[in-house]
GUPATI-25711 format. One line per field, with one value per atom (N, C-alpha, C): atom name; x, y, z. Coordinates in nm, 3 decimals. Atoms other than C-alpha are relative to their C-alpha. Example, Ala and Ser with C-alpha at 12.3 -4.5 7.8 and 13.67 -1.06 7.14 Angstrom:
! residues 2
atome <- [N;CA;C;N;CA;C]
X <- [0.089;1.230;0.090;-0.082;1.367;-0.077]
Y <- [-0.119;-0.450;0.120;-0.119;-0.106;0.109]
Z <- [0.000;0.780;0.000;-0.006;0.714;0.073]
This chain:
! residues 251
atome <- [N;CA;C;N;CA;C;N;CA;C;N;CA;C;N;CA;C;N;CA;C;N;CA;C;N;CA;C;N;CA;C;N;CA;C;N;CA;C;N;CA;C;N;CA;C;N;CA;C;N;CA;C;N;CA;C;N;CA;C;N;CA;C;N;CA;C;N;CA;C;N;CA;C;N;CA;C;N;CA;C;N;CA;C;N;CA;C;N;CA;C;N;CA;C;N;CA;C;N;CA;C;N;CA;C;N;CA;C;N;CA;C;N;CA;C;N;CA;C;N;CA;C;N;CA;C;N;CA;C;N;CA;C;N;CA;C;N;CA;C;N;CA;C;N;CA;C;N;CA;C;N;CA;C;N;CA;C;N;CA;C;N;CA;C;N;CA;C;N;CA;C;N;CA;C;N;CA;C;N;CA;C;N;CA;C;N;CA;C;N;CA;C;N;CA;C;N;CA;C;N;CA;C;N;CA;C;N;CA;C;N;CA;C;N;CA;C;N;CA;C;N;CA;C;N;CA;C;N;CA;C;N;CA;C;N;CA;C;N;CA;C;N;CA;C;N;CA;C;N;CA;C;N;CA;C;N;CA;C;N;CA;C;N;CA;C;N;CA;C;N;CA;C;N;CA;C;N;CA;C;N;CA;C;N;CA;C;N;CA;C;N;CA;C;N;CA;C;N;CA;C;N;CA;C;N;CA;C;N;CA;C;N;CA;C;N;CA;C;N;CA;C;N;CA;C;N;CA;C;N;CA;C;N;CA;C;N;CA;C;N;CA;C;N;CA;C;N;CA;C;N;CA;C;N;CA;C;N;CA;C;N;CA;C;N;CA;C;N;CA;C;N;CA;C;N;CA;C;N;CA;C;N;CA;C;N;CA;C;N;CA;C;N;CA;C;N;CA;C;N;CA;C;N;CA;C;N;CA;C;N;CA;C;N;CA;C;N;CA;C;N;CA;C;N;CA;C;N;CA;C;N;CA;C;N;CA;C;N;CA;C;N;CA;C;N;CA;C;N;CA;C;N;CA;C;N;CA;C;N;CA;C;N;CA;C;N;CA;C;N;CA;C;N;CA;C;N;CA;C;N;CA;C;N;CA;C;N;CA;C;N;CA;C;N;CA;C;N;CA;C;N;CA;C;N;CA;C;N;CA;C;N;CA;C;N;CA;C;N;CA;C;N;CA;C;N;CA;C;N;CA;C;N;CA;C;N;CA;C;N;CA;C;N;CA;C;N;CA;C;N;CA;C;N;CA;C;N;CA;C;N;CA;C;N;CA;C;N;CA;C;N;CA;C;N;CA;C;N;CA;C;N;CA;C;N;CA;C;N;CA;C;N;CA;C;N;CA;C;N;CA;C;N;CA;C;N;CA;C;N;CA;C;N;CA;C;N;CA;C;N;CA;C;N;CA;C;N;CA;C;N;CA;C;N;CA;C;N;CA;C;N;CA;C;N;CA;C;N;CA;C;N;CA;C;N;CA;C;N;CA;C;N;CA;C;N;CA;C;N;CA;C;N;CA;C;N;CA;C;N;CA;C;N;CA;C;N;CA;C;N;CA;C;N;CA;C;N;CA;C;N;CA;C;N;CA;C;N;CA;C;N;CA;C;N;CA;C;N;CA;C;N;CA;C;N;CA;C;N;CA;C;N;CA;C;N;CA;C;N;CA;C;N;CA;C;N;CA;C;N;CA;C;N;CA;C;N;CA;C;N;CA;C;N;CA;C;N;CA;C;N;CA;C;N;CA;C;N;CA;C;N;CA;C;N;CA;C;N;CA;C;N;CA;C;N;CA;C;N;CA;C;N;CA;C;N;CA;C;N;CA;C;N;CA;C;N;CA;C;N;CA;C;N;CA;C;N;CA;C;N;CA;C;N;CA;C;N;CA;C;N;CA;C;N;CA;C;N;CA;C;N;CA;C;N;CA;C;N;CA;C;N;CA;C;N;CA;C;N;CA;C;N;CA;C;N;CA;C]
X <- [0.082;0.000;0.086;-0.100;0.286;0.068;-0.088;0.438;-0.060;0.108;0.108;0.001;-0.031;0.128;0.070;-0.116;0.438;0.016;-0.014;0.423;-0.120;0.083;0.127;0.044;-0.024;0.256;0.104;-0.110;0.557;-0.041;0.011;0.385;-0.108;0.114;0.118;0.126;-0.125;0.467;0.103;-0.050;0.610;-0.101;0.089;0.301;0.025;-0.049;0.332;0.058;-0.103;0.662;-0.011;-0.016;0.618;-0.121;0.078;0.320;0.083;-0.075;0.525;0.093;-0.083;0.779;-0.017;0.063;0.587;-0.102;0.189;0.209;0.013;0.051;0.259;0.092;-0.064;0.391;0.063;-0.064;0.612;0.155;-0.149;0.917;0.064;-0.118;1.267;-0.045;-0.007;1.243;0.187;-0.110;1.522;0.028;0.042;1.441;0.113;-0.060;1.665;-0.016;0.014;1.643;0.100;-0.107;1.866;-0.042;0.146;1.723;0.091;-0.006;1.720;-0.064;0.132;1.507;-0.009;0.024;1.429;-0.100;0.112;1.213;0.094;-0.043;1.245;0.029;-0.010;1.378;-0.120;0.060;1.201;-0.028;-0.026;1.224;-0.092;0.064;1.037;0.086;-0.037;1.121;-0.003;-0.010;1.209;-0.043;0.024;1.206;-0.103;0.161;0.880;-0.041;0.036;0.703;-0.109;0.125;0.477;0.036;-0.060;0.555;-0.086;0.055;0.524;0.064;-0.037;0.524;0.096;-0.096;0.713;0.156;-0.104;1.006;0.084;-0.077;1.077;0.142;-0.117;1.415;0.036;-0.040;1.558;0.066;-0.053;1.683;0.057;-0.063;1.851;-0.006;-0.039;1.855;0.059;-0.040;1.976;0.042;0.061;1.878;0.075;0.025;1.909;-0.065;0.075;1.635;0.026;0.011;1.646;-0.110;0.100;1.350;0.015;0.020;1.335;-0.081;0.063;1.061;-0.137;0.088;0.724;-0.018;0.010;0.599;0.148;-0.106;0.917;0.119;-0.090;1.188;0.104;-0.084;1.522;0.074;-0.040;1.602;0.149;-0.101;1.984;-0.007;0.030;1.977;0.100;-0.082;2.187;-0.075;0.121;1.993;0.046;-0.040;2.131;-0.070;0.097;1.908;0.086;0.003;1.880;-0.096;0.088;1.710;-0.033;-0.046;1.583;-0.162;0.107;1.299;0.053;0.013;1.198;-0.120;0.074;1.004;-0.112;0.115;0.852;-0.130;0.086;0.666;-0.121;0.074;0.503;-0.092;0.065;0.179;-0.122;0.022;-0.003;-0.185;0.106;-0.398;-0.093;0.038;-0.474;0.050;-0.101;-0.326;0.109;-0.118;-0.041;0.119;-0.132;0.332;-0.025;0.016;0.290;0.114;-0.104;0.488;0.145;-0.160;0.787;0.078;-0.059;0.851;0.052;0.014;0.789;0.142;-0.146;1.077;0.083;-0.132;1.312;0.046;-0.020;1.308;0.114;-0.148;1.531;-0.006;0.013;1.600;0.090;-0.140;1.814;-0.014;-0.070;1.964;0.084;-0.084;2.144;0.003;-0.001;2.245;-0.010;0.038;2.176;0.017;-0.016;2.331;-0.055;0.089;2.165;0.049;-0.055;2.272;-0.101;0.103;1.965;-0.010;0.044;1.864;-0.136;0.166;1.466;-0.004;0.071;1.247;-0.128;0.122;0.951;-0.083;0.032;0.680;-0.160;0.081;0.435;-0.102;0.134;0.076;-0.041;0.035;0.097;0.102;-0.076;0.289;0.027;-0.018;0.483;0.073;-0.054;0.712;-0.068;0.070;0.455;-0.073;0.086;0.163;-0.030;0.018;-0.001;-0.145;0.101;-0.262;0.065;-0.050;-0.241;0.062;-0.045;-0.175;0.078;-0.083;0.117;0.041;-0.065;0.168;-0.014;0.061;0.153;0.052;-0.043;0.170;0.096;-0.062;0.382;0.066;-0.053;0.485;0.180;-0.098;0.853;0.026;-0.054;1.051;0.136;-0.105;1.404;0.098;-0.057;1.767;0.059;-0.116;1.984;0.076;-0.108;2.257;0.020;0.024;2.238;0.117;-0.068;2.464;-0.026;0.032;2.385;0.033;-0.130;2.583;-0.157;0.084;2.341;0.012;-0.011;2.326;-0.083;0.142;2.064;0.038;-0.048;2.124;-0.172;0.085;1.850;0.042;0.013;1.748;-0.038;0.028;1.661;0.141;-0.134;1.989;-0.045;0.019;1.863;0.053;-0.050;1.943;0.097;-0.125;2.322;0.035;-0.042;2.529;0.039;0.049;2.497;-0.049;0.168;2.194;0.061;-0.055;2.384;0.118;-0.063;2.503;0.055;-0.030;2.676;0.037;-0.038;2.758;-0.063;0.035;2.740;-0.040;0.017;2.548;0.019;-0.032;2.608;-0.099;0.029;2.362;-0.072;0.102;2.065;-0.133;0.133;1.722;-0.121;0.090;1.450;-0.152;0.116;1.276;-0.123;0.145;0.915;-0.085;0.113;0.646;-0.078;0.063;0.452;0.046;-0.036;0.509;-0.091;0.056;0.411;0.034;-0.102;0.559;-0.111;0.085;0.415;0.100;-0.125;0.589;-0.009;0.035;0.611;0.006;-0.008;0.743;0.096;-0.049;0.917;0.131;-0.071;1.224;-0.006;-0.024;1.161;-0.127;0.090;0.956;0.005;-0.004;0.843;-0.065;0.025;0.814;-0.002;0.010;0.660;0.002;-0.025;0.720;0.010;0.002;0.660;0.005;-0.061;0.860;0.036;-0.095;0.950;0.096;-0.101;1.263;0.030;-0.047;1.238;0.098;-0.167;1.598;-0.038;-0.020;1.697;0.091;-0.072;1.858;-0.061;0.056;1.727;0.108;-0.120;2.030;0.024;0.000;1.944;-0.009;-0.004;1.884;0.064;-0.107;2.152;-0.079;0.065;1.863;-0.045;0.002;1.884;0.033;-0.079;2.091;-0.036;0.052;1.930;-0.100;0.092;1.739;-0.162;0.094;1.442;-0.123;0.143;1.197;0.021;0.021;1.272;0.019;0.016;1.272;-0.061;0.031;1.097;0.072;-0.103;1.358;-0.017;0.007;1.156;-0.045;0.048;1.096;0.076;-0.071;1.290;-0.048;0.010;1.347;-0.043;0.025;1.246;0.042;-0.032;1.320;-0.113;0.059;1.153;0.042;0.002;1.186;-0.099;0.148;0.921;0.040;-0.047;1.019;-0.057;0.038;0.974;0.104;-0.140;1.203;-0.050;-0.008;1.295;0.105;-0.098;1.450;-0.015;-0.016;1.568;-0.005;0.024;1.456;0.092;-0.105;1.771;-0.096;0.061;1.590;0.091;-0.082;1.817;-0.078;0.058;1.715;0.033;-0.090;1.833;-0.041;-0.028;1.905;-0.066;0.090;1.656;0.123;-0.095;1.846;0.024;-0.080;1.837;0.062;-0.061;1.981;0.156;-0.118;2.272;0.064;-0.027;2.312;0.065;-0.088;2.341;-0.021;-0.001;2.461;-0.067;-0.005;2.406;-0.162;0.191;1.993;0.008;0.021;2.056;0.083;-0.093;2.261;-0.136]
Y <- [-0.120;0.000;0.126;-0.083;0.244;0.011;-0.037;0.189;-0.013;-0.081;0.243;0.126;-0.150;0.536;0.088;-0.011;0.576;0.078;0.036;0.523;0.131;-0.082;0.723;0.162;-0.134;1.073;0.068;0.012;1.001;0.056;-0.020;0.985;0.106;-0.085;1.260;0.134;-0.132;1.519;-0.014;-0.030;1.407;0.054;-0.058;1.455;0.155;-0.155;1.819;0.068;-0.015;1.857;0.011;-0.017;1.760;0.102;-0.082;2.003;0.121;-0.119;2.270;0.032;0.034;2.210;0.021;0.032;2.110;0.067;-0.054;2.293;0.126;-0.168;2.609;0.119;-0.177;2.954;0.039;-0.034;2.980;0.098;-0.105;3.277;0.007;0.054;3.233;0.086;-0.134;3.410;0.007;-0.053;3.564;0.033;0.057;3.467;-0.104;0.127;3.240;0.049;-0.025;3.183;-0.074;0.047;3.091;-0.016;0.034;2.907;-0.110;0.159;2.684;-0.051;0.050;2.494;-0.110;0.067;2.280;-0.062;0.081;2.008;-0.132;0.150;1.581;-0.068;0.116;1.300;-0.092;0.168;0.943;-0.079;0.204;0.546;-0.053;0.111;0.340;-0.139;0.076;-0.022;-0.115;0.074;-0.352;0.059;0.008;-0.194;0.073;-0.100;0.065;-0.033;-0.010;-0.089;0.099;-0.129;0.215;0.123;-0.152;0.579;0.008;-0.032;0.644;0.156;-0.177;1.036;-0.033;-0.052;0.954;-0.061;0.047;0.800;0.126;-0.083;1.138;0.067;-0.043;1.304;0.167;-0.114;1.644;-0.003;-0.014;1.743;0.175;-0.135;2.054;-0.045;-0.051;2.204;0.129;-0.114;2.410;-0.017;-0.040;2.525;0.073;-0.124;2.706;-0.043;0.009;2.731;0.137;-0.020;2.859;0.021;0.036;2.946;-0.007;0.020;2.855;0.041;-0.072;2.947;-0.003;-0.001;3.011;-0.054;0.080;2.691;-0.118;0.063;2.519;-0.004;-0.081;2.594;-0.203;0.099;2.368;0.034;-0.021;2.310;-0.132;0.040;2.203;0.017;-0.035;2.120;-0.128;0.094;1.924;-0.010;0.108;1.720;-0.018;0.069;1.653;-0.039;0.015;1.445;-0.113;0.085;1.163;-0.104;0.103;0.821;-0.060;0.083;0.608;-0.057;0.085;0.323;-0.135;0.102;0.096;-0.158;0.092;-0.252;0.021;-0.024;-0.171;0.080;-0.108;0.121;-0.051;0.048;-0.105;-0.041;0.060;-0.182;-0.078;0.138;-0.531;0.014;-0.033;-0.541;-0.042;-0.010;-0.634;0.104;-0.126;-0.284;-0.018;0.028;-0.471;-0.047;-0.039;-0.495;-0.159;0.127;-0.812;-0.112;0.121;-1.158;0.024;0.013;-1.098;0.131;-0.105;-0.778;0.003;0.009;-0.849;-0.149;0.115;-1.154;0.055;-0.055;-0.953;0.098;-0.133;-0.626;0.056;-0.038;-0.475;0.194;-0.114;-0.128;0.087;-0.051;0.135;0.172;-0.133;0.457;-0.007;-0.074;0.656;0.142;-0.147;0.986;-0.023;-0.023;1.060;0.129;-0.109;1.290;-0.034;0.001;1.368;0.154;-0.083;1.581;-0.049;-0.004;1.644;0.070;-0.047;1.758;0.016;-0.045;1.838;0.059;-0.108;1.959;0.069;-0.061;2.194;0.051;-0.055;2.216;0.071;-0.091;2.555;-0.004;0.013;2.532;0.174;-0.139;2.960;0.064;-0.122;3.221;0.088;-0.057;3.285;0.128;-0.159;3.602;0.085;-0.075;3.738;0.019;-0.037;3.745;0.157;-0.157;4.067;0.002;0.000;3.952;0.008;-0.025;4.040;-0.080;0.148;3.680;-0.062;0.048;3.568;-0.115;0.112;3.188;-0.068;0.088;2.859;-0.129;0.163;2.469;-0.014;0.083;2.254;-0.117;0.162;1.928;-0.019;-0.021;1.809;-0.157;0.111;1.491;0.033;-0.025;1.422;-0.108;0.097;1.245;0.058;-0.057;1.215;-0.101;0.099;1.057;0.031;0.005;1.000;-0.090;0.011;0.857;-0.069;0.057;0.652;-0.026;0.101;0.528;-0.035;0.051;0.321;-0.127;0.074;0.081;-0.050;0.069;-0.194;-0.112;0.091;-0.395;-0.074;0.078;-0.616;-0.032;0.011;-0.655;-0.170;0.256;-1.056;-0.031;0.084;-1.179;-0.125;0.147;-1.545;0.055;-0.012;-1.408;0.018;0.002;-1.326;0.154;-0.118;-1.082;0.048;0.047;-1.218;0.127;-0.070;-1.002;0.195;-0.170;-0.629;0.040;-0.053;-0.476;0.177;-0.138;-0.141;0.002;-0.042;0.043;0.107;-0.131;0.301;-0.089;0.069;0.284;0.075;-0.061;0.480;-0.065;0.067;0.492;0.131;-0.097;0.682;-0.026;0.022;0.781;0.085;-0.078;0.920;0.103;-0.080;1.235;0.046;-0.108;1.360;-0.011;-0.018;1.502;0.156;-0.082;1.812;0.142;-0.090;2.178;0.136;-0.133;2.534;0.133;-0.083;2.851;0.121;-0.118;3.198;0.108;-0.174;3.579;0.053;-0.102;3.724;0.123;-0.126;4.038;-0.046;0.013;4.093;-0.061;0.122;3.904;-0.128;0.108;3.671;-0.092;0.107;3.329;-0.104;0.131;3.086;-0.148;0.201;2.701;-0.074;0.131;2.417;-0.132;0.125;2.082;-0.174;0.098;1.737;-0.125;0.082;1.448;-0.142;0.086;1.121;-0.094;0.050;0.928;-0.184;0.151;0.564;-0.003;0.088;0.395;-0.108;0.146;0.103;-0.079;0.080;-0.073;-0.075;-0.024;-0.260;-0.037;0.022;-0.190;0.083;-0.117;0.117;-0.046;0.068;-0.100;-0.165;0.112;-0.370;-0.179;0.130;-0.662;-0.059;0.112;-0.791;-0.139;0.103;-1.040;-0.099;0.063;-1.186;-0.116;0.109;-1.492;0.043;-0.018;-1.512;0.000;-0.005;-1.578;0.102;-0.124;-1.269;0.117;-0.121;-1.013;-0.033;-0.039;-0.902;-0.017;-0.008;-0.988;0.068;0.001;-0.874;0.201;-0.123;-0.535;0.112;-0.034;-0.255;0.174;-0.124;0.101;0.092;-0.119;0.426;0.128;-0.107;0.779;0.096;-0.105;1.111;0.141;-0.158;1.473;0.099;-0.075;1.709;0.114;-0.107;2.048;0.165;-0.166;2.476;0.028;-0.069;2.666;0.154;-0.165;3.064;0.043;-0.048;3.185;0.097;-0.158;3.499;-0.016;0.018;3.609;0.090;-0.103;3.747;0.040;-0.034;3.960;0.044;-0.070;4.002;0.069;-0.092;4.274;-0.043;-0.013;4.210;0.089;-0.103;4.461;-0.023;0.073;4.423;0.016;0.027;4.357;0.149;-0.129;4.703;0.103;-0.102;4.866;-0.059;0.062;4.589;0.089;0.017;4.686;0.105;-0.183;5.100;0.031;-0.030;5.158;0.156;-0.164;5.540;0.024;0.002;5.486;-0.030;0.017;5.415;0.153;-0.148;5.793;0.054]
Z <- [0.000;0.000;0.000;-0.055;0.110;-0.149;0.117;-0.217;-0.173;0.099;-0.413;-0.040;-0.009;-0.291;-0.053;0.051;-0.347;-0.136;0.128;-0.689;-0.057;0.013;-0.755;0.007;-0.033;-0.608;-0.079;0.052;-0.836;-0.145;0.082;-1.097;-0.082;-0.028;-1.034;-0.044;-0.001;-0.992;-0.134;0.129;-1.343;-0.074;0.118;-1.536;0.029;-0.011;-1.363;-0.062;0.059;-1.458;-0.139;0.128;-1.782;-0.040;0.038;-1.828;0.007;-0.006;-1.704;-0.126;0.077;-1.936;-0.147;0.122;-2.248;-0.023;0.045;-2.231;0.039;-0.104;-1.992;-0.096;0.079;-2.174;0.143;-0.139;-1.836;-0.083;0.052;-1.884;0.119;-0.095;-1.716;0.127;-0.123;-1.396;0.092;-0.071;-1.206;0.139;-0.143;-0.840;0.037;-0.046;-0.612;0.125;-0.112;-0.247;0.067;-0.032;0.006;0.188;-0.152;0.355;0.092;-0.058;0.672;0.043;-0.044;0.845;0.126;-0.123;1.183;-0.025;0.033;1.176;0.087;-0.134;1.286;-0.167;0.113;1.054;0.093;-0.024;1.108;-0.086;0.020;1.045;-0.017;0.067;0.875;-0.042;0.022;0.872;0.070;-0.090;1.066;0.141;-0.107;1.383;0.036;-0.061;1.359;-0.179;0.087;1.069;-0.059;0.026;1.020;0.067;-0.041;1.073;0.153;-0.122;1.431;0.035;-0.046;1.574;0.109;-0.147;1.898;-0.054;0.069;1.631;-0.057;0.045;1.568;0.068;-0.032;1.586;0.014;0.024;1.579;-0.126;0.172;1.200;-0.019;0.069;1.037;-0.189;0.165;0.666;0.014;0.089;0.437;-0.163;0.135;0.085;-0.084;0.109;-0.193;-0.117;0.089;-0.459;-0.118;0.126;-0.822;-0.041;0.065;-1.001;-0.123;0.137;-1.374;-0.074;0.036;-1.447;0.038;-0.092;-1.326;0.089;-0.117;-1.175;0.037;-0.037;-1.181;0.090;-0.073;-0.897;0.015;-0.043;-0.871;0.181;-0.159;-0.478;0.051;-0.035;-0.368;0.176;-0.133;0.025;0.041;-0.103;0.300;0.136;-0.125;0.594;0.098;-0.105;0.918;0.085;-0.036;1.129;0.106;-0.079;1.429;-0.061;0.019;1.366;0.132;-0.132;1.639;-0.059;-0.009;1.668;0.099;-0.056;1.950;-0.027;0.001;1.938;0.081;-0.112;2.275;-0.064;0.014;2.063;-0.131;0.108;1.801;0.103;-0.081;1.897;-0.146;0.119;1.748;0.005;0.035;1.673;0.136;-0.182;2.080;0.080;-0.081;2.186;0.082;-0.077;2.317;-0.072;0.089;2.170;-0.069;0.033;1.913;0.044;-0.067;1.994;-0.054;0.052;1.768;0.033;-0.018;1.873;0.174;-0.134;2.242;0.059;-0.028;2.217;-0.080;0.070;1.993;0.065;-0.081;2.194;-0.071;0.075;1.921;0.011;-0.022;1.951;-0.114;0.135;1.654;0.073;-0.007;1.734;-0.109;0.102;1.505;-0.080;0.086;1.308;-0.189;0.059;0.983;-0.134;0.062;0.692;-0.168;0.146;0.309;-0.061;0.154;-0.052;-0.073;0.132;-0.225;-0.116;0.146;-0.597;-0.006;0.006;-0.619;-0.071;0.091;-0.848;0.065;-0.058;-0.706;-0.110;0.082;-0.878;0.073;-0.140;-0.723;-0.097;0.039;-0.789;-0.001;0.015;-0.815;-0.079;0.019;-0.955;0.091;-0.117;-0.633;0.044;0.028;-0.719;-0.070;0.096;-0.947;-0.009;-0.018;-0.768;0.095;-0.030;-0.672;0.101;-0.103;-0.439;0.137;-0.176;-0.035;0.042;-0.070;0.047;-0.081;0.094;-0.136;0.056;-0.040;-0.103;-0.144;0.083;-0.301;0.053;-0.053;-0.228;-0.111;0.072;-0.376;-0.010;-0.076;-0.438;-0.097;0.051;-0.522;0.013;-0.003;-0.612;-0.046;0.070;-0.731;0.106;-0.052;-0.586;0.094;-0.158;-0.263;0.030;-0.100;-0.132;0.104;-0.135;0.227;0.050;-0.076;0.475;0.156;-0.097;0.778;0.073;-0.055;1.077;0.166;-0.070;1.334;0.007;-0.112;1.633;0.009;-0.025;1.655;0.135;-0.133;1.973;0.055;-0.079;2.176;0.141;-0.157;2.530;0.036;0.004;2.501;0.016;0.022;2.643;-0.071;0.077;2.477;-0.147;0.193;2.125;0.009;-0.004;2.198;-0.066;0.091;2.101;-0.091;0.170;1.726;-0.011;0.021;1.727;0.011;-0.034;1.830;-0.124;0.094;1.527;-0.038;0.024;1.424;-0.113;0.123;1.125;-0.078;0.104;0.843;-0.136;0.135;0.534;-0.140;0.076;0.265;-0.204;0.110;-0.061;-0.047;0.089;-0.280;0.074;-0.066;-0.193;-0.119;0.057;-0.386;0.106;-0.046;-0.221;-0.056;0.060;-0.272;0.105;-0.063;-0.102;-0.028;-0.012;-0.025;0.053;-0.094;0.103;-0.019;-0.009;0.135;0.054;-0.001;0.086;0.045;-0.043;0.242;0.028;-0.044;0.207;0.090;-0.121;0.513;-0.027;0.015;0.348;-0.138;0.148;-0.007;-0.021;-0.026;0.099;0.081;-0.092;0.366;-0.035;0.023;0.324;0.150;-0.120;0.537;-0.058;0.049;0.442;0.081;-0.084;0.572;-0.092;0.078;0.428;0.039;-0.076;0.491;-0.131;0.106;0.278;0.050;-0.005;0.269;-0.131;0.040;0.139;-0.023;0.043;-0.086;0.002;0.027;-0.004;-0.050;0.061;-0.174;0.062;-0.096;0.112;0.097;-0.094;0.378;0.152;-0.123;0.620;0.125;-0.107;0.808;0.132;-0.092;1.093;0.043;-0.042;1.043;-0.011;-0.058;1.071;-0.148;0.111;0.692;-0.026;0.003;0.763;0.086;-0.140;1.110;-0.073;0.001;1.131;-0.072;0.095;0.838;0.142;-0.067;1.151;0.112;-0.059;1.351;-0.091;0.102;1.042;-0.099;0.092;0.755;-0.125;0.063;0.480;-0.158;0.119;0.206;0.012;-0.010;0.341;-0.012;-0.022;0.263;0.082;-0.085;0.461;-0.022;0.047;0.450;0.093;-0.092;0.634;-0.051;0.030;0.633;0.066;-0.064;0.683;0.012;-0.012;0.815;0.074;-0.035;0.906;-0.054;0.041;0.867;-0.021;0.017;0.735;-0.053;-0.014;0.676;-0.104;0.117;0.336;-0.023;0.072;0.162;-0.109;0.144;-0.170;-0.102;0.097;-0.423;-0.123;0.141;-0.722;-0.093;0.095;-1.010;-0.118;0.052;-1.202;-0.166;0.069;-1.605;-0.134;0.082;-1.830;-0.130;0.113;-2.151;-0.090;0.110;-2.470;-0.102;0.069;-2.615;0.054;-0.097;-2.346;0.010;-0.054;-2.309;-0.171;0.114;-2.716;-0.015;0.001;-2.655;0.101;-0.122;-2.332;0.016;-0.010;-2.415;0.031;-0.050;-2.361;0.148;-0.147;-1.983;0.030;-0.093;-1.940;0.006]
């Protein structure tokens, strides 16, 4: 279901794209911004198979966006975040922690770094509107290489200390999700945004390798970032073409 979804939102933000691109009469613009942002990572996987809120972490960004042209904006950003998920916090369809989780007692800590590429694509004309309330949603996809280093250990002495693993992982992720941009004033913005991150690993928590009847082996990971952030807006002004031609029309 998760990767219905998935799949769907993916392919909802190319058709976009390619409208933008191909159908819209969009002209270059000369906008870029430059931002950071506070927010939580969180884990999806073996040890919290379903996004849980109290899995969240503390996170950092920082941006810089391009606009291209109308609805199109390219966004370059770096991630620093915490991971963590307990067993204890899964809970099974008797409101109580299910059997495999309740004899594995596996637990993952860890940090968390990411180098993204995004495409944004804004459902307004966000430098160029002239109404009171200057915002617009938007949704974005595109790539990242991320960085991992995380601790999965267990409280079941019976499983050994087989079972307590460490390490870094190092791979690609595909970001997309949702956000929303609002001018506070003719430079400053404020963004909220809430994303998550298909990896193609399932090592973030070390438990690929463990015994087929205490893991999932066919399942792989996921992360997310959900955060606000606070950017500045550069306007470059450029000189029309018959002015660059005879400087002597600008004396």
């Amino acid at each position: 279901m998760m990767n219905l979804g998935f799949n769907s939102a993916l392919l909802v933000c190319l058709v976009q794209a390619g409208s933008a691109f191909f159908c819209a009469s969009a002209h270059a613009q000369n906008t870029s911004e430059i931002g950071i942002g506070l927010g939580a990572t969180n884990y999806r996987g073996e040890v919290s198979p379903e996004y849980q809120l109290q899995n969240n972490r503390p996170a950092f960004t920082a941006f810089y966006r391009k606009d291209i042209s109308v609805p199109i904006t390219l966004r370059g950003g770096f991630t620093a975040g915490l991971l963590r998920a307990d067993d204890g916090n899964v809970i099974g369809t008797n409101g109580g922690i299910p059997p495999l989780q309740g004899y594995r007692q596996a637990n993952t800590k860890g940090s968390l770094l990411e180098a993204s590429a995004v495409m944004e694509y804004n459902f307004m004309d966000y430098h160029y509107r002239t109404d009171k309330i200057h915002f617009t949603p938007y949704l974005f996809i595109g790539v990242a290489g991320f960085y991992a280093n995380t601790t999965t250990v267990t409280n079941n002495p019976t499983l050994g200390g087989d079972f307590n693993r460490q390490g870094a992982v190092l791979g690609f992720a595909i970001p997309a999700g949702v956000g929303f941009k609002y001018a506070l004033s003719e430079h400053i913005n404020l963004g909220l945004e809430v994303g998550v991150r298909k990896v193609f690993t399932d090592k973030l928590d070390h438990l690929s390798e463990q015994d087929p009847l205490l893991v999932n082996i066919h399942d792989q990971d996921w992360y997310y970032y959900n955060g606000v952030s606070l950017s500045y807006t550069f306007f470059k002004i450029r000189c029309p073409d018959q002015y660059k031609k005879n400087k002597k029309l600008l004396k």
